[in-house]
C-alpha positions, 0 to 999 in steps of 0.5 A: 630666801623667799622670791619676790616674783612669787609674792610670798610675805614673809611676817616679819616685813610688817614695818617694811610693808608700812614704810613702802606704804608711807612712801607711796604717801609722801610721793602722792603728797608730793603730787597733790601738792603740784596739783593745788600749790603753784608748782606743776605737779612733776616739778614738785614730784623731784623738788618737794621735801616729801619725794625727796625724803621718799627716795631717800628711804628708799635707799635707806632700806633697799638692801632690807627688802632685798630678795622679798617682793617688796624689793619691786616696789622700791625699785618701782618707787625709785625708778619713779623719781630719777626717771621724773627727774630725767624727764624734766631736764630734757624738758628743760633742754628743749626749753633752749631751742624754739622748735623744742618748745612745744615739745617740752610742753608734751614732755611735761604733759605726759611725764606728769600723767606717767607719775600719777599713774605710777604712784597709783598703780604702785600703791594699789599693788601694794595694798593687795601684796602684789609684786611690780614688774621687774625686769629679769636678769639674763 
């Protein structure tokens, strides 16, 4: 079983590779969507059918790429949206209180920068067949 830290693409992830791809789309979708559309770019990030349906993907093929080193990407991928999804409901938690207000706003502010950054970087590691940081297992 090839190692995901190394790189190496076995031929037969062609359609993987593609769905990772595809993935990285829906969630940049998702992101311009917030961008033009009325919704902020991190509400429609968690909320919109297109991130949804990314995740659920994810999912769906995890145990497929297990062991390559697409595994990081959808990890990478996953880790992206419940990790948004967390930061809006602090967000929103500090909505209760008035000195959490501004606060909120910052969260809000800087979780979206994190998911642009984050779908850009994937993406970009991806087109030149780059693994994404993972953490070890100790």
């Amino acid at each position: 079983m090839p190692d995901y830290r190394t790189g190496s693409a076995p031929a037969d992830l062609g359609g993987l590779v593609t769905l990772a791809h595809v993935i990285y789309a829906l969630h940049a979708f998702a992101v311009v969507t917030g961008v033009v559309g009325s919704a902020t770019i991190i509400g429609s990030f968690v909320a919109s059918l297109p991130s949804i349906l990314a995740v659920v993907l994810n999912y769906m093929k995890r145990d497929a790429v297990r062991g390559t080193w697409l595994e990081s990407h959808f990890r990478w991928q996953i880790r992206t949206f419940w990790f948004a999804l967390l930061w809006i409901l602090v967000a929103i938690a500090m909505f209760f209180t008035v000195i959490g207000i501004p606060f909120a706003f910052v969260l809000f502010v800087g979780a979206t920068l994190w998911i642009i950054y984050r779908v850009i970087r994937g993406w970009l590691n991806l087109l030149d067949r780059s693994t994404m940081p993972m953490p070890t297992d100790a």
